[in-house]
Rosetta silent file (secondary structure, phi, psi, omega in degrees, C-alpha in Angstrom):
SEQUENCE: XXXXXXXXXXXXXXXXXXXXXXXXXXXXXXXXXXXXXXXXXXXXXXXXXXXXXXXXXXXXXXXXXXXXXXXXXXXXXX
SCORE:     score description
SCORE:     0.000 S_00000001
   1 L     0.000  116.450  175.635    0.000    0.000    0.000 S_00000001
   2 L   -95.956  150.394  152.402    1.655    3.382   -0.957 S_00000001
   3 L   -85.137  146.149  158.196    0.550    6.159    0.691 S_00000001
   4 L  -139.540   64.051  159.828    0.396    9.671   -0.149 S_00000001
   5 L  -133.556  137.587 -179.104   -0.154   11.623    2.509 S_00000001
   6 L   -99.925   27.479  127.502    3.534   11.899    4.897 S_00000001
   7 L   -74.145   -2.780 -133.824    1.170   11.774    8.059 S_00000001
   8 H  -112.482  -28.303  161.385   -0.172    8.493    7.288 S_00000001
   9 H   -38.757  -27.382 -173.441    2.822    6.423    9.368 S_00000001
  10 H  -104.414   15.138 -175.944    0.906    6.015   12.260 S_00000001
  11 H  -110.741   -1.370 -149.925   -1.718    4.683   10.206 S_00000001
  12 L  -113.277  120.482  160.424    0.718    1.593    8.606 S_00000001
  13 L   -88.004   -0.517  172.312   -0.624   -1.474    9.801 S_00000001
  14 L  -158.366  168.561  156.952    2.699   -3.606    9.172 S_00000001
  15 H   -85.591   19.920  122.876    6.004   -3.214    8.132 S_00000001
  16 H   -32.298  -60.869 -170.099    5.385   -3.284    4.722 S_00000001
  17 H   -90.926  -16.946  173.062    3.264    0.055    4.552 S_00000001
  18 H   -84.807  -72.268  161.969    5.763    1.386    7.061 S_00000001
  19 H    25.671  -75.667 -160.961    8.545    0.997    4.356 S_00000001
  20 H   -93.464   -6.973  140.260    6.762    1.966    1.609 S_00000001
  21 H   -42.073  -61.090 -177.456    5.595    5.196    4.115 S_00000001
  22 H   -84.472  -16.678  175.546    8.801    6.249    4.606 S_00000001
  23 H   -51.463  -59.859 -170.294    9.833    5.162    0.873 S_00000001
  24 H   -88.952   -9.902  167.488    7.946    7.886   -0.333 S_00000001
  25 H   -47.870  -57.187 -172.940    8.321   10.405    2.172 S_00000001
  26 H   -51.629  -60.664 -175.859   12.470   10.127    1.023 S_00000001
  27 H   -30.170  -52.095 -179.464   10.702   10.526   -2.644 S_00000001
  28 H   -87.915  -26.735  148.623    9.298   13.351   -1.866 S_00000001
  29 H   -21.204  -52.550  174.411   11.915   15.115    0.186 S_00000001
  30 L    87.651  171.343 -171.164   14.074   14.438   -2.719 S_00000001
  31 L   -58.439  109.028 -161.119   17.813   13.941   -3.099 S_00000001
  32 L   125.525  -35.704 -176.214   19.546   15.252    0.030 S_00000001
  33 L   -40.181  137.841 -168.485   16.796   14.461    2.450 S_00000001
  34 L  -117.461 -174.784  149.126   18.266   14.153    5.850 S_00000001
  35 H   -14.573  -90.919 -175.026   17.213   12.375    9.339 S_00000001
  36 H   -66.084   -4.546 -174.544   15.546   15.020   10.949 S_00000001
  37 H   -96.570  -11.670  171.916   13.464   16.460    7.530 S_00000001
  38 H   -86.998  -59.994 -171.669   12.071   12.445    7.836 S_00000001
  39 H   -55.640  -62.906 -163.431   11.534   12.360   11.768 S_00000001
  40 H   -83.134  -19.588  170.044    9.689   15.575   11.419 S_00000001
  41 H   -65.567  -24.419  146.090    7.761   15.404    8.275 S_00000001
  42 H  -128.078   19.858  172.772    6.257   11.941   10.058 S_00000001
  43 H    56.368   66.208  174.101    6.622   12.590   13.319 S_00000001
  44 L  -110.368  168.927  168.777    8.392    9.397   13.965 S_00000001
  45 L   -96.588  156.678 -166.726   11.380    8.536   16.392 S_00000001
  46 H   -58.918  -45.276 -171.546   15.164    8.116   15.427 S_00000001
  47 H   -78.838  -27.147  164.864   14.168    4.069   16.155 S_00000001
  48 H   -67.568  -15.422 -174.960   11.054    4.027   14.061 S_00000001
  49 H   -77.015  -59.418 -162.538   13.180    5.212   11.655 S_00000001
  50 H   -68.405    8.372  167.804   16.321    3.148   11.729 S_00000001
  51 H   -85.163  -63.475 -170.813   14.060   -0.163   11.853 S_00000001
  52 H   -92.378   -9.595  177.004   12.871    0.421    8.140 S_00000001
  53 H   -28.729  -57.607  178.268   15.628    3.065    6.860 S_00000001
  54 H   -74.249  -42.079  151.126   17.779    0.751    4.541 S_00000001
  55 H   -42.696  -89.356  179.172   13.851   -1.396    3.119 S_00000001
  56 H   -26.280  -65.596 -171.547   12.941    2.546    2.627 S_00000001
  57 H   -42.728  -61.868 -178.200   15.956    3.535    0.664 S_00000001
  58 H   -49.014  -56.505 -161.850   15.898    0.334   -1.618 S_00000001
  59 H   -85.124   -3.960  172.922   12.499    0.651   -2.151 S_00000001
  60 H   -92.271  -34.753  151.031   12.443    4.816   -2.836 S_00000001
  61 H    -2.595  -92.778 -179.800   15.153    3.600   -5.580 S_00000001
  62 H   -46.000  -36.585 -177.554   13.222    0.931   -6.939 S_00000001
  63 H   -83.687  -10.677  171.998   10.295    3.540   -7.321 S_00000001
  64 H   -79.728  -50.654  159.343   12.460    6.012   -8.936 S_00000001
  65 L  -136.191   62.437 -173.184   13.278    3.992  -11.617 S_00000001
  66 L   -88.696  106.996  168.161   10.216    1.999  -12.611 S_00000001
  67 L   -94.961  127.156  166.304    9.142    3.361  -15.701 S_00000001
  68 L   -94.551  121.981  142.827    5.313    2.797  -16.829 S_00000001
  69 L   -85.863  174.387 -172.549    4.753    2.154  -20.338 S_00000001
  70 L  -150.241  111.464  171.074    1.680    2.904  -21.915 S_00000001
  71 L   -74.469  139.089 -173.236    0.664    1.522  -25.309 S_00000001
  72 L  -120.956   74.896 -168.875   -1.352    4.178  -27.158 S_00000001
  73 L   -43.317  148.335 -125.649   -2.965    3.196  -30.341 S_00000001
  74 H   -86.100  -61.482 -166.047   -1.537    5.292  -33.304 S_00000001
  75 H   -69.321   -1.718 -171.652   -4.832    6.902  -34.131 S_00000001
  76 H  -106.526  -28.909  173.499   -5.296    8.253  -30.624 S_00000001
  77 H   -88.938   -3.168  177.768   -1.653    9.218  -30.247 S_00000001
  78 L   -99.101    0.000    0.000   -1.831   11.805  -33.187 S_00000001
């Protein structure tokens, strides 16, 4: 489940959705993103963090460079 809201951690019923919580929080932070712009943007603790931090990273990667294609038919694409 991704979320997109960066309150929505205390809402993550496993650690799966907390992962993919903080996965996109780093997305949206962007390149640079530190500790403390994660702890306060989900109001988490330094140990909620560091339990999914490295599963977060990998997986705000992996979401950075999934590309969706999209087939278009020809006559619809003009």
């Amino acid at each position: 489940m991704t979320f997109h809201n960066h309150n929505a951690y205390p809402l993550c019923r496993n650690r799966q959705e907390q992962v993919e919580c903080v996965g996109e929080a780093m997305r949206r932070l962007g390149e640079g993103c530190t500790e403390s712009d994660l702890k306060n943007s989900l109001g988490i603790t330094s140990s909620e963090l560091n339990d999914v931090a490295d599963d977060a990273r990998a997986y705000a990667v992996a979401a950075s460079t999934y590309q969706r294609r999209v087939s278009v038919p020809a006559k619809r694409a003009a």
